[in-house]
Structure formats: structure tokens, C-alpha cells
C-alpha positions in Angstrom: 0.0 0.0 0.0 1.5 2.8 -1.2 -0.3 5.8 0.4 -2.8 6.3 3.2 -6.5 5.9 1.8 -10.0 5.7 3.7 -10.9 2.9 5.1 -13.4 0.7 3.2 -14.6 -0.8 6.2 -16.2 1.7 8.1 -15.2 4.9 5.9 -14.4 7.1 9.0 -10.7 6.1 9.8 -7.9 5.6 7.3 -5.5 3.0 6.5 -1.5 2.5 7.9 0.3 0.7 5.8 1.4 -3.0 8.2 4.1 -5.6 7.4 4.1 -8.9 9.6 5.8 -11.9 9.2 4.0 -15.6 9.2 5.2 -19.0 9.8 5.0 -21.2 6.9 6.2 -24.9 7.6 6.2 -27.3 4.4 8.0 -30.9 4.9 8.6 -29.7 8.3 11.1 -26.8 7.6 10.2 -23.5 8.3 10.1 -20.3 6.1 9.2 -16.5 7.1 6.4 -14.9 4.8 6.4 -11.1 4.9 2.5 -10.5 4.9 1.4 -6.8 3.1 -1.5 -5.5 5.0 -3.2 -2.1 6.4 -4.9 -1.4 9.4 -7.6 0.5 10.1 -7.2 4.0 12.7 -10.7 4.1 13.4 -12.2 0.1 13.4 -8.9 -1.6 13.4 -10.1 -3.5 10.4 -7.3 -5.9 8.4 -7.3 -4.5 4.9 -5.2 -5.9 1.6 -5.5 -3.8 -1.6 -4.3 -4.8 -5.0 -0.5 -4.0 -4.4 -0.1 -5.7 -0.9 -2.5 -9.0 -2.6 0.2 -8.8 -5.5 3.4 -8.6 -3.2 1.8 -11.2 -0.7 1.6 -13.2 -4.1 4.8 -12.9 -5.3 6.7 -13.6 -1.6 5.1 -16.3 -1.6 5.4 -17.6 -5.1 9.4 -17.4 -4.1 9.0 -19.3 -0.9 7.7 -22.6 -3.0 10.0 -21.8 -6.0 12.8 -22.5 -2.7 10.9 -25.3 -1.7 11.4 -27.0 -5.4 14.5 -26.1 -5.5 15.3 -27.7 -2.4 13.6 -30.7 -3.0 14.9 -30.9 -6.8 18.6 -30.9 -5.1 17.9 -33.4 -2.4 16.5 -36.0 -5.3 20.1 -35.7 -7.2 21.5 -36.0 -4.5 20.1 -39.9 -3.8 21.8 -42.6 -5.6 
């Protein structure tokens, strides 16, 4: 989010652009996710728009491109 805008939830407050980190465990390995986000002054409301959907997208498009990679590499690595 590149600028503050109004809030679509409740229209009163306006938005602060957020950046939070989740846990993602696949095969039991553990990778941080940077999760795009605003919140809400007035009704604390969660929001995504287009650019932070799009960025969340794309981080995590690269976290299971590492994943193949990894797993590619561990099968050439078996005899």
C-alpha cells in the first residue's frame, strides 16, 4: 500500500500501511512470509489492496520456488 486511503470498512478512519511476518512450515522446515496488509485507525479492520495482494503473491510464489528447489537438489543428491 502505497499511500494512506480511507478505510473501506467503516469509511471514518484511514489505513497504515502493516508488514508482519507468518510461519510457513512445508515438509517440516520453516520459512518466514512477509504479509502486506493495512490497518484500520478508526475500526482496526485488516485490509489488503491490489498492491499488498500482489506482493503477498509474489513472496510467496518465491518461498515454494525455494521449496522446489530444495527438493529438486535433495532428489540428485540420492543414488
Amino acid at each position: 500500500m502505497t499511500v494512506l486511503q480511507a478505510c473501506p470498512v467503516c469509511g471514518q478512519g484511514h489505513l497504515t500501511p502493516q508488514v508482519d511476518t507468518n510461519t510457513v512450515v512445508i515438509n517440516g522446515k520453516s520459512y518466514d512470509l512477509p504479509c502486506h496488509f493495512a490497518i484500520c485507525n478508526t475500526c482496526e479492520s485488516e485490509v489488503a489492496d491490489t498492491d499488498d495482494a500482489c506482493e503477498n503473491a509474489r513472496l510467496m510464489k518465491e518461498i515454494r520456488q525455494r521449496v522446489e528447489n530444495e527438493m529438486t537438489n535433495k532428489l540428485k543428491e540420492k543414488p
